[in-house]
Structures are given as structure tokens and as C-alpha cells.
N, C-alpha and C positions, 0 to 999 in steps of 0.2 A: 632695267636701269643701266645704262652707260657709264662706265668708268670715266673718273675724269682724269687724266695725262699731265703731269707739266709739261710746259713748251719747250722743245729741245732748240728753239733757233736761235740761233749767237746773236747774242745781247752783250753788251760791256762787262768785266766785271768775271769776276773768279765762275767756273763752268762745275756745276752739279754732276759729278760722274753718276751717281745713284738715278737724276732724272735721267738721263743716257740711258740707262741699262733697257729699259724695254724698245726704245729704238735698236741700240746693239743687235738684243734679240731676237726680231724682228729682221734686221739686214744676214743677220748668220742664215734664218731660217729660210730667203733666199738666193743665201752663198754656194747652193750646189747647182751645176749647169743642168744635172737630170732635173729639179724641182723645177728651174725655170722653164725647161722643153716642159713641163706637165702644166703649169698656168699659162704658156703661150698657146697648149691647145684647148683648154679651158675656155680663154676668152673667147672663140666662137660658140660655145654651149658645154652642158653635161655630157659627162662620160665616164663609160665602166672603166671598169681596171682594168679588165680585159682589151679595153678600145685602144686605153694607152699603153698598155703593152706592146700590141701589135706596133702603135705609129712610132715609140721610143724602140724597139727591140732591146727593151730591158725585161727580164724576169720578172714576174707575177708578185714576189715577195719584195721585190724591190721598189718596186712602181707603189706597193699596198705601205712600206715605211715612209717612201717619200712623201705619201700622200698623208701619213699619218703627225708628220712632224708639218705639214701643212695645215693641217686641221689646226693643233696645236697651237700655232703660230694665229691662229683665227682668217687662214687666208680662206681658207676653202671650205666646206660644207657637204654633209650627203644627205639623201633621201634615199630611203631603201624604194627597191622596184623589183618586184618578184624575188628571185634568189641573188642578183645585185644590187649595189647600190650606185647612184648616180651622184657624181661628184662636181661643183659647181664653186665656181670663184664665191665669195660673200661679198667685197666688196669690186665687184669690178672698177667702176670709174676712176676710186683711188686707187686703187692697186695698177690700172692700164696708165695714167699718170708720173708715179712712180716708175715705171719701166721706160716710159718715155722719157724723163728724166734722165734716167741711166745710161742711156741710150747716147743723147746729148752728151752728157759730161763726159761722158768714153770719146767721143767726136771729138770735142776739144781739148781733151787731153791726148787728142793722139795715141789713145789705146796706149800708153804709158804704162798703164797696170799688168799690162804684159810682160812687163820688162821688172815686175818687183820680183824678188827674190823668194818673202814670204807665201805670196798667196798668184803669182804670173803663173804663164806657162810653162814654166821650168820647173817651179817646183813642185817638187816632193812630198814635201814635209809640214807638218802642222807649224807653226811657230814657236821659235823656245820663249815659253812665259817670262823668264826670269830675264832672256833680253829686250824684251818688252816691258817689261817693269823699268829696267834700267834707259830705257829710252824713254820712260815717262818722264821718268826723275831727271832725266837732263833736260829735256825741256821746259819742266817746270823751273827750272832751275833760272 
């Protein structure tokens, strides 16, 4: 049985943070450029750890969390295969969509998000919550 979702798409009218949260979620899990390189080689077929290991030159333990906080996420799937498993997108068409999407809006935005402070190329650092909070409240404001 399928979960049913509220629709996260802007409608008039005061915004449900709680219906956000599982989209939120979903864009966090993927907010790392290694997970992205692991669904872009995904979308031609399955593959071991080991496969993407080799094509990311990331360590075994690393490729096996990212892959694990994918699962997670319900982006990906495995089937055991001998002493491996074989790991596969679940939903490709939406998930290949969504990238194309992403892809676009970076286009028109001039890669802009380069240039944020937070989360660009420069930064370092996770974001401090509490100036987050406080740029909530002024917006609301």
C-alpha cells in the first residue's frame, strides 16, 4: 500500500512546514555530490559497490553509506547476487525528471547557488540553525 503525501506545490495561503518535511528530506538526501555521481551511474543499470567504487574512487565504506542513506531516502534498491548485492534506482523515470529539473533551474539561475554562502562552493560549513530560524522569522514577518 502506498503512502499518501500532501501536495507540497504553492497554493495561496499560509505554507504547511510539517507537509514540506518529507520533500526537505528527500532533497537533503540528495544534497551530497558523491550520492548524485552514484544515481547518475545507476541510471544506465545495476551495480555492485565495488563497480562504483572503482568509477567514483571513493572507498568501499563510503560508496556502501552513501548507498545506504539512499536506500533510506527510497531512492534505490538491492537484490542480493552471490556474495554481492546489486543496487538499482526504484524509481527511475521520477527521480531521472527531477535531475532534469535541477539541471534546468541551475541553467537559469546562472549557477547562482555557487555563489551562496551556506551551501556554494566556498563553503565549509553546515549552516548555523539559529540564523536560520532567525531568517525565517523575518520573513514571516
Amino acid at each position: 500500500m502506498q503512502a499518501s503525501y500532501p501536495d507540497i506545490s504553492a497554493e495561496r495561503g499560509a505554507v504547511d512546514a510539517a507537509a514540506l518535511a518529507p520533500a526537505a528530506a528527500m532533497f537533503h538526501g540528495l544534497s551530497d555530490p558523491a550520492r548524485l555521481a552514484i544515481l547518475q551511474h545507476l541510471t544506465v543499470g545495476e551495480h555492485r559497490v565495488r563497480d562504483l567504487t572503482e568509477h567514483l574512487g571513493l572507498a568501499q565504506s563510503t560508496v556502501s553509506a552513501h548507498l545506504a542513506c539512499l536506500r533510506d531516502c527510497g531512492l534505490v534498491t538491492s537484490r542480493p547476487e552471490g556474495r554481492a548485492s546489486m543496487f538499482s534506482l526504484t524509481t527511475a523515470p521520477e527521480l531521472l525528471a527531477v535531475l532534469a529539473a535541477a539541471e534546468q533551474l541551475l541553467a537559469s539561475t546562472g549557477y547562482a547557488v555557487e555563489l551562496c554562502p551556506n551551501y556554494g562552493v566556498g563553503a565549509t560549513t553546515t549552516p548555523d540553525v539559529e540564523h536560520l530560524k532567525s531568517h525565517e522569522k523575518s520573513e514571516s514577518a
